[in-house]
N, C-alpha and C positions, 0 to 999 in steps of 0.2 A: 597839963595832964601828962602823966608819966606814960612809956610801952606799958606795962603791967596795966594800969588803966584805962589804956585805950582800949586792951585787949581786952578785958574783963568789960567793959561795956559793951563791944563789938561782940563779944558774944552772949551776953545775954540780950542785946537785941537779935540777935538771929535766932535763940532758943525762943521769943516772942515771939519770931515770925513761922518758926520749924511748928512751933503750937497751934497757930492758925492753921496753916496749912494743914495740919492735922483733921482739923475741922471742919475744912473746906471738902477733904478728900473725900469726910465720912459723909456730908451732904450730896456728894457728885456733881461740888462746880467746880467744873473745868477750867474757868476762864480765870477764878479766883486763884486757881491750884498753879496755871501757868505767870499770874502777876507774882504772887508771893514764891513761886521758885527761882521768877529773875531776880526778884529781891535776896535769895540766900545766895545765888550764884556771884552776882557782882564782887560783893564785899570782903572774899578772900581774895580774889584775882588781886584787887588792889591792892593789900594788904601785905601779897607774898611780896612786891616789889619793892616793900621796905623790910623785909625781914620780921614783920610780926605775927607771932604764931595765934594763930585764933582757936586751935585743938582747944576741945572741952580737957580739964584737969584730967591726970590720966593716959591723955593722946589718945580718946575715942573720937570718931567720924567729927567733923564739923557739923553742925544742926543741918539736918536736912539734904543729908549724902547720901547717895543710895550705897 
């Protein structure tokens, strides 16, 4: 799997997960809202230490940034 591919996967798994969360938040589970936010958090951190950009096209927020 190429960068560009890893990238393009890695973020459309977090716009899955930025969706959930979406709909967790509009239910008011908390507990769901704080699992699915350590899930978006992780996967840049590791991410940046190789140099691949996970920005949605464009360079808007990462899924689920405040």
């Amino acid at each position: 799997m190429s960068e560009s591919e890893f990238a393009a996967e890695l973020r459309a798994r977090m716009a899955d997960v930025d969706g959930e969360l979406e709909l967790v938040r509009r239910a008011s589970d908390d507990h769901a809202a704080e699992v699915l936010t350590g899930r978006l958090e992780n996967p840049p951190r590791i991410v940046a230490r190789y140099g691949v950009d996970v920005r949605p096209p464009g360079g808007g927020p990462v899924a689920g940034a405040a």
